[in-house]
C-alpha positions in Angstrom: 0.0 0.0 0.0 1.5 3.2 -0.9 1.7 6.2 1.2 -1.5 8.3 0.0 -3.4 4.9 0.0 -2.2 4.2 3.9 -3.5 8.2 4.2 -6.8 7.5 3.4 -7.3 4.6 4.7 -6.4 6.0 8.3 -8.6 9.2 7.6 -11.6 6.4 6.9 -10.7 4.9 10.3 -10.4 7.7 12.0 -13.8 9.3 10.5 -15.7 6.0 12.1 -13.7 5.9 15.6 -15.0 9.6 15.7 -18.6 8.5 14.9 -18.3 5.5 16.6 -17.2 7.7 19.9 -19.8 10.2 19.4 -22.5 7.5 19.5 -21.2 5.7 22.3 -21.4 8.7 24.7 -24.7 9.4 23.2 -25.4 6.1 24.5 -23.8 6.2 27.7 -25.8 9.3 28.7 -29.1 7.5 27.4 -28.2 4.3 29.9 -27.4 6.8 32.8 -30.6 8.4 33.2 -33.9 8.9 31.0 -35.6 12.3 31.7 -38.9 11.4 30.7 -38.7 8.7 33.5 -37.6 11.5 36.1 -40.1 13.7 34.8 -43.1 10.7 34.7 -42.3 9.8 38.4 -41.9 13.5 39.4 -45.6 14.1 38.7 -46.6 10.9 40.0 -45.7 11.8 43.6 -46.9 15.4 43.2 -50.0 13.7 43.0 -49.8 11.4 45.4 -48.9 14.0 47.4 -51.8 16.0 47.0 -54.1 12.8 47.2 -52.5 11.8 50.8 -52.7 15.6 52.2 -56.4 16.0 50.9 -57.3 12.4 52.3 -55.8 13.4 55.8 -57.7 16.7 55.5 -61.0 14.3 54.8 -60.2 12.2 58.3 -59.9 15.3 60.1 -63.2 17.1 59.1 -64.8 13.9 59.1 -63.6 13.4 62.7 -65.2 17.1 63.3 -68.8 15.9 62.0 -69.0 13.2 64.3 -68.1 15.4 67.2 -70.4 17.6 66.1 -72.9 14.8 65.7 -72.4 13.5 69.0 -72.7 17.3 70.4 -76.1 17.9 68.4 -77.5 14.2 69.9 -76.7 15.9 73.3 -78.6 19.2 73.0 -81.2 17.6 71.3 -82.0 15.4 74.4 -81.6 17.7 76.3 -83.6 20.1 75.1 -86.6 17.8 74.3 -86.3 15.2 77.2 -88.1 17.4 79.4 -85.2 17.6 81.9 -84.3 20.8 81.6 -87.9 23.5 82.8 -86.3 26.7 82.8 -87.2 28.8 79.9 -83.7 31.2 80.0 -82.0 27.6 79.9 -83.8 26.1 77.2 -83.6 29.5 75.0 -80.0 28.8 75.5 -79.8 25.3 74.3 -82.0 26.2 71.6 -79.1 28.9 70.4 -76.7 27.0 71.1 -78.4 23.7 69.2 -79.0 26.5 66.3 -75.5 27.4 66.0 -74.3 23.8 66.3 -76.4 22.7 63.0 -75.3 25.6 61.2 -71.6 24.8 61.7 -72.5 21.2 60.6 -73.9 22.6 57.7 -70.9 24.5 57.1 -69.0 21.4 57.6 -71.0 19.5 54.9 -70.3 21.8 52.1 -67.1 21.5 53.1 -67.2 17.9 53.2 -68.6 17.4 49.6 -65.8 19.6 48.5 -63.1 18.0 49.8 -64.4 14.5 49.1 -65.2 15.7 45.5 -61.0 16.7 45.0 -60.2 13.2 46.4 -62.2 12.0 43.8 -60.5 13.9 41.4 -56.9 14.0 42.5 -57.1 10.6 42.5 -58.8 10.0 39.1 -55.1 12.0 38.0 -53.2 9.8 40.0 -54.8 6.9 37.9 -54.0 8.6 35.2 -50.1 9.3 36.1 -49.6 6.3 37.4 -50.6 4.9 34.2 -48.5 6.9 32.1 -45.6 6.2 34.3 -46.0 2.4 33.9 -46.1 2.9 30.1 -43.1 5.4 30.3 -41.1 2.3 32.5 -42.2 -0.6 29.9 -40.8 1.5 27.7 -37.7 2.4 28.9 -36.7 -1.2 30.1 -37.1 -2.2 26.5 -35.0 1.0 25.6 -32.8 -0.2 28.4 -32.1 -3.5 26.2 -31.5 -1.8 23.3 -29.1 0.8 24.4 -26.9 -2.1 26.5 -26.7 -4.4 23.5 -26.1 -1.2 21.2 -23.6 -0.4 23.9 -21.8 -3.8 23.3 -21.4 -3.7 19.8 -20.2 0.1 19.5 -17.5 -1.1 22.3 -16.1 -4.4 20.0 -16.2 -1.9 17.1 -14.0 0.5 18.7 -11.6 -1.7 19.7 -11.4 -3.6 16.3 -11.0 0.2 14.9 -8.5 1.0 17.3 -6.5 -2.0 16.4 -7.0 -1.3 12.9 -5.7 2.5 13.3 -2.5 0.9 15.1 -1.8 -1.2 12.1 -2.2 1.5 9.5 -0.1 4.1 11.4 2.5 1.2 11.9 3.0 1.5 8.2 3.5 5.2 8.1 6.9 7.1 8.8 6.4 9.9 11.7 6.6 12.9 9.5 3.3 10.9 7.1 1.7 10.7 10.5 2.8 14.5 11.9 1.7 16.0 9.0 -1.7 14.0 9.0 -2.0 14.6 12.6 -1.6 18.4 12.4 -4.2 18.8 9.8 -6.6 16.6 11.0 -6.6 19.0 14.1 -7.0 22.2 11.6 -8.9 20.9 8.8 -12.0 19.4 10.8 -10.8 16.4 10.4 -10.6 16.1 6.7 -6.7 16.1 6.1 -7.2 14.2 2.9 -9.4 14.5 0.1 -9.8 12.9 -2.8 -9.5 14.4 -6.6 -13.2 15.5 -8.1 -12.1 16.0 -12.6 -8.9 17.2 -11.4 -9.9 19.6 -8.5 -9.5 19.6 -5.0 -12.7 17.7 -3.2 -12.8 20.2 -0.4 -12.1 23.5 -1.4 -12.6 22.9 -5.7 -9.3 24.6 -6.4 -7.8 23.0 -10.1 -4.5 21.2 -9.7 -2.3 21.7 -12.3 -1.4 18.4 -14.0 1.7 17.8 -13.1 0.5 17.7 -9.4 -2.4 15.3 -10.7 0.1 12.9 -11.9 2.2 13.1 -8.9 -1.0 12.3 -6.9 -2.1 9.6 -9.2 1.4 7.7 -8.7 0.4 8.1 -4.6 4.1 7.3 -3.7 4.6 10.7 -2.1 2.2 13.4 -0.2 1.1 16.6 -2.5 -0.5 19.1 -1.0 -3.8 21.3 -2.7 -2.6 24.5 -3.4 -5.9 26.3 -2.4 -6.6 24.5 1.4 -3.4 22.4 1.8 -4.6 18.9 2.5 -3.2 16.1 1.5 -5.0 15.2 -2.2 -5.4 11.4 -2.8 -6.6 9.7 -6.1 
């Protein structure tokens, strides 16, 4: 393999470990954490949250209507079991039995409100909890994918890699320096191929005695407009 040949066929090598790289990070960050998940299971427990503070709010006013209950039962016997004669006391209980049913009155509306949100905070919470199952399903199957994707990106690297080591292995340092150095400068295109006796990259003619030279591939020639290396 001549020296332009060798070239090339570490740019090609290089091009895919770059890919190759690119994609495995991409991958890497997929496998470490799916924001769609987060975002699924953050709204899931807001809403649990909100279904176990209104519930708890429920048990307490409910706990007030049966005192309240139990308080109106006792005024109400009172009042009517004849026990009580005085007519200042029994205007009394009759206020105070007055009062007591409008506060569970009060209590009622407040009641149907609050039972009525439990109804549909939890209706949400079905809803959420569905969507966070489906979001789960679907990121264990991603799961799979990604980790076997994962496997196969990793052999390819490393067959690349040994590759890379066995085409530099034929190319003297100043080949590989001067590679190097425009791969860093050139975006990673330090040689490009001939297109009807132009440069591929930059479309600069090259005279044809250069265009011989680079035909032979036994030496580097460089493109008069953007100075890669030109190849065949």
């Amino acid at each position: 393999m001549n020296i332009v040949a060798a070239l090339w066929q570490l740019q090609t090598i290089d091009q895919e470990i770059d890919e190759k790289t690119q994609r495995l990070r991409q991958v890497n960050k997929a496998l470490a954490g799916d924001l769609t998940v987060v975002a699924a299971s953050t709204t899931l427990a807001a809403e649990q949250k909100k279904l176990s503070d209104l519930r708890a709010t429920l048990r307490d006013r409910e706990l007030e209507a049966s005192s309240l209950d139990a308080k109106l039962k006792e005024l109400n016997q009172r009042l009517y079991s004849g026990s009580v004669a005085n007519p200042k006391e029994l205007d009394g209980l009759s206020k105070d039995l007055e009062m007591h049913k409008r506060l569970r009155s009060t209590l009622d509306d407040k009641l149907l409100e609050l039972m009525d949100a439990v109804e549909q905070t939890q209706a949400r919470v079905d809803v959420q909890a569905n969507s966070f199952k489906q979001v789960e399903t679907k990121r264990g199957g991603d799961v799979e994918k990604l980790s076997h994707e994962h496997e196969t990106l990793e052999k390819r690297l490393a067959h690349l890699q040994a590759d890379r080591d066995k085409t530099r292995a034929q190319l003297d340092s100043t080949a590989l320096r001067t590679y190097d150095q425009l791969r860093r400068t050139k975006a990673g295109r330090a040689v490009v191929q001939l297109r009807r006796d132009s440069c591929g990259a930059c479309g600069v003619t090259v005279p044809t005695g250069l265009v011989n030279r680079v035909r032979t591939g036994n030496e580097i020639v460089f493109c008069t407009g953007c100075g890669r290396i030109l190849a065949p």
